[in-house]
N, C-alpha and C positions, 0 to 999 in steps of 0.2 A: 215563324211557322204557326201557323192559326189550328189551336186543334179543338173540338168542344168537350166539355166534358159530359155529355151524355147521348145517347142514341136519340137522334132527332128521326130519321126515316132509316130503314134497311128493304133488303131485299127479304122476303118470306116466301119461303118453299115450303108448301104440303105437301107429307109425304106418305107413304102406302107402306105398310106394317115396316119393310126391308127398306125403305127407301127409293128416294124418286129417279127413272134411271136417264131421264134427261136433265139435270139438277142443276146445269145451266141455259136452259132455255124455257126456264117460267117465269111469267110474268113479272114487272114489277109491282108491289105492293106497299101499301103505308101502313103503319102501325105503332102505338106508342111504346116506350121503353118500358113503363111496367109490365103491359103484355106480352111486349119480346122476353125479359126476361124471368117468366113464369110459366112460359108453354113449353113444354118439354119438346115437341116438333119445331113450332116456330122459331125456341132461341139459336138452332140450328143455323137457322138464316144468317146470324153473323159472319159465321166460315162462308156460308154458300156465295156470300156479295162478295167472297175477297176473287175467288176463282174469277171474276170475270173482266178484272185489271189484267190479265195474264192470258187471255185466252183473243182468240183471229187477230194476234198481233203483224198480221201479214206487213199494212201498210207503215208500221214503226217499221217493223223490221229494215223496208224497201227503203226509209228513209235513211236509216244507218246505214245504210249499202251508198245510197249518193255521197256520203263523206267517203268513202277510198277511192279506189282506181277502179270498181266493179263496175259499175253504172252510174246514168243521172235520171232526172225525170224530163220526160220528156217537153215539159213546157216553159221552164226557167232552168236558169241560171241557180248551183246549188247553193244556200247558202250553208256557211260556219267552212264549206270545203278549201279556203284560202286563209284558214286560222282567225276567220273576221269573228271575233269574238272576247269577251274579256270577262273579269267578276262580274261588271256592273253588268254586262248583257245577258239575255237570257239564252243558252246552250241547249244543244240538242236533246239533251238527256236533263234538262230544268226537272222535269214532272217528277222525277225517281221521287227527291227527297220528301216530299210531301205525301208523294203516295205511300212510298214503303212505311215514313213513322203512322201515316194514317190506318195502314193494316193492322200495324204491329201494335196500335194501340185498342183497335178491333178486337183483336186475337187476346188478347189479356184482358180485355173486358165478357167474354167470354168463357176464359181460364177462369178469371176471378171471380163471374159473376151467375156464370153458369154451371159451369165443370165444378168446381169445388164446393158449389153447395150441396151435388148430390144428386140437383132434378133429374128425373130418369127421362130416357125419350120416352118410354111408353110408361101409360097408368098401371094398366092391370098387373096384378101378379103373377099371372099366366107366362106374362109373354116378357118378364123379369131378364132371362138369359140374352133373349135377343136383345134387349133394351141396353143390357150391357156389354155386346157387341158393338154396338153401334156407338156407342158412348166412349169405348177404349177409341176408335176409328175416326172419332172428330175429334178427340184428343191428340192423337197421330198426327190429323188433320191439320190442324192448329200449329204443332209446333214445323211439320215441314211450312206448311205459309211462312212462318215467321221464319225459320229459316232462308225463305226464299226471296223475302223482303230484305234483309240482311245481305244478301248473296247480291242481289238487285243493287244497293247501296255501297258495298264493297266492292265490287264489280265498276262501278262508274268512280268513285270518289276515294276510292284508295291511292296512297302517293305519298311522298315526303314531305315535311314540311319546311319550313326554309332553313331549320338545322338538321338535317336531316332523317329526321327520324319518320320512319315511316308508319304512316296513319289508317287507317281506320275509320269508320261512323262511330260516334259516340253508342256503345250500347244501353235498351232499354229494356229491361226486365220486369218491368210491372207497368199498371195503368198510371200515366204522370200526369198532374195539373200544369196547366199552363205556362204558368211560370217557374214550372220545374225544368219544364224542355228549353225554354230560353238561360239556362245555366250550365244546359252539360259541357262536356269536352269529348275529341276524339280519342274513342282508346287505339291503343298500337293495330296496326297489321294482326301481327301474328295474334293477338286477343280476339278482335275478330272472327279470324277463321276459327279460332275455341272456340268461341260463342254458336256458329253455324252448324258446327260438329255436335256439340252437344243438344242443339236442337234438332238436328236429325237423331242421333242416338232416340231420341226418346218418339221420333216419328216411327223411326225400324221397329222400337220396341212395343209399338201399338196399330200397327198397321199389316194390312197381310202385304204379302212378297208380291204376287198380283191381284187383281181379281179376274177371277174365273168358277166356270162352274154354271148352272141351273141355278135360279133361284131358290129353289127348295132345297138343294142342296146345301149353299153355302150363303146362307140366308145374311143380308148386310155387307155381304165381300166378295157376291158374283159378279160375273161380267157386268150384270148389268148397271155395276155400278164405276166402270171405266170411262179413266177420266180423273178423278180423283186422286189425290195424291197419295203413291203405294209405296210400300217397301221397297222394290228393286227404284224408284224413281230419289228416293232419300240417299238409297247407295249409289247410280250414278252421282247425281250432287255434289254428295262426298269428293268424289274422284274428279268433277270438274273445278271444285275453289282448289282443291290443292294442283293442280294444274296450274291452276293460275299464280298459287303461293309460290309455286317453285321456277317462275317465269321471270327474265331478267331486270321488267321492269317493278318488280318487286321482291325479288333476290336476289340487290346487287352484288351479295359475298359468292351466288350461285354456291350454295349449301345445296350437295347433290344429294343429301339427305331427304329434300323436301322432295325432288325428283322421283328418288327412290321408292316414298308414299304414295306420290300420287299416281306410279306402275302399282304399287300392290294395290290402293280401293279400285283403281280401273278394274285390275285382270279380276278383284272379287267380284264386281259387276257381271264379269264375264263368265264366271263360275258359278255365280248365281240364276244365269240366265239359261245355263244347261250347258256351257264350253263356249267354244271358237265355232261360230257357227255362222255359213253362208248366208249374206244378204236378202232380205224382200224385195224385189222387185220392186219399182218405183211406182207408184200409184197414190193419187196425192185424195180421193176419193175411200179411199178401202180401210173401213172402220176398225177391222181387226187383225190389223197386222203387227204379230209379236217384235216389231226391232223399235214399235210407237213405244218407249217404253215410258212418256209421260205427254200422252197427248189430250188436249183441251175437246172437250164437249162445246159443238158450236151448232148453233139454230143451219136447218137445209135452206131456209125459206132465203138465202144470200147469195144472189150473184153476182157478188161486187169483182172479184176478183177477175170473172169472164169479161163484164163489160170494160174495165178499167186495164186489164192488162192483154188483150185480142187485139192484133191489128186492124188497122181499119177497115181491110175489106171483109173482116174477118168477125163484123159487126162492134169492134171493140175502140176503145179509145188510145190502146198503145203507151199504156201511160209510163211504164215500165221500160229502159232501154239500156243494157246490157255494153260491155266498153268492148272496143279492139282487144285491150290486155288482157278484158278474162276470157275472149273468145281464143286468143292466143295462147292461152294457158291450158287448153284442150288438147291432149296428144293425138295422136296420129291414130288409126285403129289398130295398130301394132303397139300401139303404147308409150312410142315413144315422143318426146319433146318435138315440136315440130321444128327448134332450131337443130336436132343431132343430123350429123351425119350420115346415119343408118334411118333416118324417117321417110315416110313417102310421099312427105307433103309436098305439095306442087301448087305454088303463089298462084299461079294464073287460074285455077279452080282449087281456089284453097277453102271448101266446103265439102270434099270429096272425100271419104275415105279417112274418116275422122274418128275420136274415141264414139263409144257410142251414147255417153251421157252428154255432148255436144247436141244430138241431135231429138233426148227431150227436151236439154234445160232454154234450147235458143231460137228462136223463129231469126231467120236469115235469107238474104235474095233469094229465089228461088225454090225455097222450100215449101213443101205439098204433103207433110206427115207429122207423124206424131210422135216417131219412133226410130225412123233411118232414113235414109237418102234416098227410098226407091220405092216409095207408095204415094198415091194418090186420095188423099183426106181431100184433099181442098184444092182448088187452084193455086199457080204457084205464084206465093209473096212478089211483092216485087219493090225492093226497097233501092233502088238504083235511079239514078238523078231522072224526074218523071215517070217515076213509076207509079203507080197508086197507094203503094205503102211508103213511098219515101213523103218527108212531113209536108204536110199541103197538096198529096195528090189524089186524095177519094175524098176527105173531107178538111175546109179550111181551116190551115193553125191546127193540123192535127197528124201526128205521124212519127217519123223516130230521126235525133236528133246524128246519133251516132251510125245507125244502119242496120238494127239488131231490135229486136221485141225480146223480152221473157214469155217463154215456156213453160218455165220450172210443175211452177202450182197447177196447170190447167188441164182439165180431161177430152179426151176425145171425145168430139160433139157433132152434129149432125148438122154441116153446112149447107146441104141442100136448102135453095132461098124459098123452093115449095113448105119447107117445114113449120112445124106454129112456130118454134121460137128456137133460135138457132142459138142463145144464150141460156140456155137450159139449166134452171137448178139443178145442183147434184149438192152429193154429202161433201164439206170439206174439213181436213181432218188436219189441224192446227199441233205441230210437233214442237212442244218446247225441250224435250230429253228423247233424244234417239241414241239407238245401239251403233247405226253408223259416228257419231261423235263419241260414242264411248270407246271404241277400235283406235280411231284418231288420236285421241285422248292417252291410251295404252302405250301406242307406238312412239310419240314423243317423248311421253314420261322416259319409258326404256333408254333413248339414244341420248337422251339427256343425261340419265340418271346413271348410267351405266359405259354409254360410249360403246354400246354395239348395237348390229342392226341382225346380224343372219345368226344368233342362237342368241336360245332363251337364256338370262343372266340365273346365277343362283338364286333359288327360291322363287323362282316364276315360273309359269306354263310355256309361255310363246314367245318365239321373235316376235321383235319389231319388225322385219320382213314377213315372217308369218301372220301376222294380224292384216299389215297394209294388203297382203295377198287378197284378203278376203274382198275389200275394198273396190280394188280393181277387176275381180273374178266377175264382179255385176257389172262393169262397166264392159264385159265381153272379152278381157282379156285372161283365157283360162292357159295360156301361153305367154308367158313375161319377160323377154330376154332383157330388158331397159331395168324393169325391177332385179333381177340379179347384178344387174351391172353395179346399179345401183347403193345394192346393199353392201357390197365391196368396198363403197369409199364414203366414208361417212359423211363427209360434207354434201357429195352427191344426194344420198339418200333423206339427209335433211331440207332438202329443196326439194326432191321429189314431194317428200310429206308435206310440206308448205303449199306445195303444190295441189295436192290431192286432196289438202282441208280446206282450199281453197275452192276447187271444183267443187266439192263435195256437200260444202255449206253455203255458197255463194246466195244471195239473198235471203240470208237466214238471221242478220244481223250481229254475225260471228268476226267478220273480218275486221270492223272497223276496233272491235278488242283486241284480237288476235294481233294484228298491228302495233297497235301502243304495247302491251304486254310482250311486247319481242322487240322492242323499243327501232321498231322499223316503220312506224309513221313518216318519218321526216324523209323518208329516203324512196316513198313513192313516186313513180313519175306519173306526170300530167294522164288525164284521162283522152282517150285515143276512141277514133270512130272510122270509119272508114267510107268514101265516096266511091261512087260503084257509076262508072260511064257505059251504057250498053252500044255495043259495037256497030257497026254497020254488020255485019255478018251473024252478030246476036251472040256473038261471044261478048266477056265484060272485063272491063277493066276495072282494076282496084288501085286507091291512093288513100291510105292511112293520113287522118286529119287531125289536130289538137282539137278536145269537144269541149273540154275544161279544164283548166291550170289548176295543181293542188301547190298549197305552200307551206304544209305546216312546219315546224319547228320542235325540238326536243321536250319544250316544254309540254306539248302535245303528247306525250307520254298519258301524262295525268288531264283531269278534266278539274275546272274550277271548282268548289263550290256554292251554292248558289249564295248570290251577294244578298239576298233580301235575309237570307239565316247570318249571314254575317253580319249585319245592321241589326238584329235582332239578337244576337250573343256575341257577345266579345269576346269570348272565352272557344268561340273555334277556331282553331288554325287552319290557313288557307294552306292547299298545296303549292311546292314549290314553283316557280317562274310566274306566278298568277296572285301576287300579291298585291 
């Protein structure tokens, strides 16, 4: 791991008495180290550069979605999704380890070089109180990063090691010389998540809960400085590592203890955020929607996502292509599974009468809306063998490989071909901590922890039926008889939820974790597309196709370490089956 020891270039944000309220989309600048760290604005800039490893993670995301059964892209063949990988190669998720020590070494030279000497952000004595507003606030700042960087690292590289004790990243607490980081070792799991915990403790304890408010009113911690990482974003956090602590591929004794924790940080979440409260509408555009509860600040001036994820006649490249299995995984608009017995799906128009988040998250033959089955945005798709949306029929070598586009991220836009630009900038509003995952989140912990689904256990607020209610309420089902069924038999209801976190998160780069931490990687089937023949009568026919084989294996649980840190310390232990 190559680290230097001194600030050779950073990013530098000027800022305006309160701070700057677009704070990730200025400029980059050069500047030396002694400057940065004697200007009481500019040394600022260390935190400001980390925010932007973490922020329009769209296309990582999409890429972790090609390793399960969600989707692939549309122009090759996925790689790593056949377990083609090993130490010596480099893995999907390479970049973590360098990045995260890279922040985290950031973040404590800052700690140490700025924070605890004292420098104020402002000079004058006037303006002292706000200076030390701002100051507790990138202090906050700092340790959620660091937290986050940690959570980033444990998240990918947690796992057993060939005796099985389970691991950990080495933690670091201060700024280290070089060949200090080539000496550590991995501390345990459960050290780790200490480590995480107590650096959010000390983010909660210097950070406000949101921001909001008028400038003048809450000068340093108003809206306009959302985006930034807040109190309620520390307490979600919380409630997602231990989700993960108390998940089978890392609690293999299933200590329903751990379970039980991460139901009570969820439901504090939940009680911090004002209750159990109905969903926002989906709107991947709309800046100030309270369930963002940790969303990234991203430059308007980007419309990567239109052109790259639109179908082709739709001005777009289609890059993006959605599986039979997760389109399958969409219930009926009754709610239910479309394999039950009581569903009303009907194979031969099996795009009809579907949940109603099927028909933002997925562009599909014949579809003409943005919203449901029965408007007219656009002309309608047409992804059937010769159509102009199936691949190679509007533009060559270009189109979808399975028979589906994603939706999810994109706004309603003005197809008319009269228009200046039918790929229109808009805002896009980048969610790394939402309230929908923190419900999700609630709801397992409980059936986990507790072993019920339809009442709240002692010492909680909500079922696990009462929370997923809320879930499905946005998806139009304010009538659930599959969710009652549901909640009845627990097994049942843990598959719906699998289900629903499935839907729910689907190219958010949740699943290919959610996977391994359920130790249900191995057990994925192949990824499925579907070939669509249109009739002589203009009716269509459907035949489900193999689009790509997955193979992975148990040791797929965990992900390697990266082999260059292992040639580089001998003193880390590789996770188990990847030695």
């Amino acid at each position: 791991m190559k680290l230097t020891k001194n600030i050779i270039t950073i990013i530098i944000v000027m800022f305006s008495i309160t701070g700057c309220s677009s704070f990730l989309e200025d400029t980059i600048q050069y500047t030396s180290e002694e400057e940065v760290l004697t200007s009481g604005q500019r040394s600022r800039g260390l935190i400001e550069d980390i925010y932007t490893d973490y922020s329009f993670r769209y296309f990582t995301d999409f890429s972790a979605e090609y390793l399960t059964d969600n989707g692939v892209l549309n122009s090759s063949a996925t790689d790593f999704a056949n377990n083609n990988w090993g130490p010596a190669e480099s893995h999907p998720y390479n970049y973590i380890w360098q990045q995260s020590y890279h922040n985290i070494r950031q973040i404590y030279q800052y700690i140490e070089e700025v924070h605890n000497t004292g420098l104020p952000y402002l000079q004058s004595e006037a303006s002292a109180p706000l200076s030390d507003i701002i100051i507790s606030r990138y202090y906050g700042e700092a340790h959620f990063l660091k937290a986050w960087a940690e959570w980033e690292l444990l998240k990918t590289y947690g796992g057993p090691s060939a005796d099985g004790t389970m691991l950990g990243f080495p933690i670091v607490n201060k700024v280290l010389e070089n060949e200090e980081y080539a000496s550590l070792s991995r501390n345990t799991y459960d050290e780790c998540v200490d480590q995480i915990m107590k650096d959010l403790e000390v983010a909660i304890d210097n950070l406000p809960l949101i921001y909001e408010g008028a400038d003048n009113a809450n000068p340093g911690t108003s809206a306009l400085e959302t985006g930034r990482a807040s109190g309620l974003a520390a307490y979600a956090l919380k409630a997602k590592v231990a989700l993960f602590a108390a998940s089978p591929a890392f609690n293999p004794t299933n200590d329903v203890t751990k379970w039980q924790l991460a139901a009570e940080y969820a439901q504090e979440v939940i009680q911090l955020n004002g209750g159990l409260k109905s969903l926002q509408a989906f709107d991947n555009e709309r800046e100030d929607n309270p369930d963002q509860i940790w969303r990234m600040r991203n430059s308007r001036n980007n419309n990567s996502l239109e052109t790259r994820l639109y179908p082709p006649t739709l001005y777009g490249q289609g890059e993006v292509n959605p599986s039979q299995n997760l389109v399958d995984a969409f219930p009926d608009s009754k709610g239910y599974p479309i394999t039950d017995a009581s569903s009303t799906y009907d194979a031969t128009t099996p795009y009809a009468s579907r949940d109603r988040r099927f028909y933002k998250f997925i562009f599909y033959n014949g579809d003409q809306c943005f919203e449901s089955e029965s408007c007219t945005d656009f002309s309608p798709l047409q992804t059937y063998q010769g159509g102009l949306d199936n691949f190679g029929g509007f533009i060559a070598n270009e189109g979808t490989r399975t028979g589906y586009y994603l939706k999810k991220y994109l706004n309603n836009l003005n197809f008319d071909p009269s228009a200046i630009n039918a790929l229109t900038t808009l805002p896009k509003v980048y969610v790394q901590l939402g309230l929908t995952e923190v419900y999700l989140n609630y709801a397992e912990a409980v059936v986990e922890g507790y072993g019920q689904a339809e009442t709240a256990p002692a010492g909680l607020n909500y079922s696990a039926k009462e929370v997923l209610a809320k879930i499905r309420l946005r998806a139009g089902l304010s009538s659930d008889p599959y969710l009652n069924t549901a909640a009845a038999d627990l097994n049942l209801f843990k598959d719906l939820l699998k289900s629903e976190r499935r839907i729910e998160l689907c190219f958010t780069g949740e699943r290919f974790h959610d996977l391994r931490r359920w130790k249900e990687i191995d057990k994925i089937e192949d990824l499925k597309g579907v070939k669509i023949i249109k009739n002589n009568d203009d009716t269509f026919s459907f035949q489900n196709i193999t689009v790509e084989e997955r193979g992975y294996q148990n040791k797929n649980y965990y992900l390697p370490l990266p082999y260059e840190e292992l040639l580089l310390n001998s003193n880390l232990k590789q996770n188990q089956g990847w030695e």
